[in-house]
N, C-alpha and C positions, 0 to 999 in steps of 0.2 A: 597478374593484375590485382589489384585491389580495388572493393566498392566501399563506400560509404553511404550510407540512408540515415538521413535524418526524419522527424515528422515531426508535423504539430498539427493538435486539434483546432479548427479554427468555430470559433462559435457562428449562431446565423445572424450577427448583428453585423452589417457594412462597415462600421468601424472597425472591425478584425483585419481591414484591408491592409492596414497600417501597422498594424503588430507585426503580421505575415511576413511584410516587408524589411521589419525591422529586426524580426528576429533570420531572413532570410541572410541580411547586410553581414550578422555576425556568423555567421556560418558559413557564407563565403569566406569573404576575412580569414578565417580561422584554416582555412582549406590550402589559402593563398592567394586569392584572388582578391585584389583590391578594390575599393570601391571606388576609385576613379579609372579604373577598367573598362571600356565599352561593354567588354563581355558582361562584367553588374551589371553597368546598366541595363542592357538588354534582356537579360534575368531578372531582375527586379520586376521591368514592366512586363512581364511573360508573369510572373506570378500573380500579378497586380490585376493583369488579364480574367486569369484563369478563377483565381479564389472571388472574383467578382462577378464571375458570372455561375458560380457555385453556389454562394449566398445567395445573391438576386434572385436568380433563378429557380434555386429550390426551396430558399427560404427552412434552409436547415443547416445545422453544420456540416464541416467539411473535413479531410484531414489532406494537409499539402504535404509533400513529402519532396525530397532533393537526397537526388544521387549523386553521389562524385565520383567517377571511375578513373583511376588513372596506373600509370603500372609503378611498380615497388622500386623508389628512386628515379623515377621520372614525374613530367609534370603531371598534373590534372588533364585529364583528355577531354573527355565528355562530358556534360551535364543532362540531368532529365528533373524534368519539372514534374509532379504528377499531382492533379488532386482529385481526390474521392471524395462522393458526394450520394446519400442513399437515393436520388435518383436514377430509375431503369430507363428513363425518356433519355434518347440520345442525343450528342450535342446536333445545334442547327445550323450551322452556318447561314447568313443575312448580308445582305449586301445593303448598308447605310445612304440613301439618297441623299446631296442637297446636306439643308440642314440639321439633318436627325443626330439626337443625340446618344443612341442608341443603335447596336447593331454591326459597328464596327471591329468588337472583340477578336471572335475568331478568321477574321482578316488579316489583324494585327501578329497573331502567332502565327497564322502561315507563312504570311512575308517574314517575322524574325525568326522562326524555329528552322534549323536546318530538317528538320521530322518535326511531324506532330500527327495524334490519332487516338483511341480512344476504344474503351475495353470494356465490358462486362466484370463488376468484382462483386462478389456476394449480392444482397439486392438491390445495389447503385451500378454507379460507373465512373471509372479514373478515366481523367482525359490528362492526355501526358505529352511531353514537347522536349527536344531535346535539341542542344546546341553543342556543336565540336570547338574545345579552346584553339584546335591545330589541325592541319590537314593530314596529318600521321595518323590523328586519334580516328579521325572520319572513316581513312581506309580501313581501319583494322576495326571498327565496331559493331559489332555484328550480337546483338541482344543482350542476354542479363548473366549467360551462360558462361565458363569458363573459368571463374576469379578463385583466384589461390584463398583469398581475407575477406573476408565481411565482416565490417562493425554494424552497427543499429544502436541508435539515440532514440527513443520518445519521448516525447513533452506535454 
């Protein structure tokens, strides 16, 4: 199997939402996956999700990071979204009444993540969401363990 991690530092300004996304567009791309894909789209707004309520919420930067797992001459399997944030307050899940504008994020990734959950990292916490391109990649993925290749990108 082979992974790939990419990361980017995302500042605490809410315009970062936008970078995220747009450097998230060329990283797919580049993986294979194209932007008229469901599977983008539905990445995109998982990240969109996530780094927004990283910023908002903690009002500090962040770093998002995207895994591409897939095995050596096969497609892309899995995806995992992850972003770090030096908050130790764990995510809240909220159920949005009516008209609030607020509150429906981690709804949003539960309904589209096939997983999603969230971890203790140094003195913050990753909350991380993962989606299968294919029902093959689903069965056989079983954690971070196992990969013959690791690349790693920072930005």
């Amino acid at each position: 199997m082979q992974l790939l991690q990419v990361q980017l530092e995302v500042g605490a300004d809410p315009a970062e939402v936008g970078r995220a996304r747009r450097w998230v567009r060329t990283r797919l791309a580049g993986s294979g996956i194209q932007a008229d894909e469901p599977l983008a789209e539905t990445l995109l707004l998982l990240v969109s999700e996530l780094v927004t309520n990283a910023v908002v919420h903690t009002g500090r930067p962040a770093v998002l990071r995207i895994v591409l797992r897939g095995g050596e001459g096969q497609a892309l399997g899995t995806v995992r979204v992850e972003v770090c944030d030096t908050s130790a307050r764990p995510p809240a899940p909220r159920h949005a009444d009516g008209d609030e504008t607020n509150g429906r994020g981690l709804e949003l990734v539960d309904g589209l993540a096939d997983r999603w959950g969230w971890r203790p990292e140094g003195a913050g916490k990753a909350i991380w969401c993962e989606i299968d391109r294919c029902a093959a990649a689903a069965a056989g993925s079983v954690g971070m363990g196992g990969y013959d290749t690791v690349a790693f990108e920072a930005v």
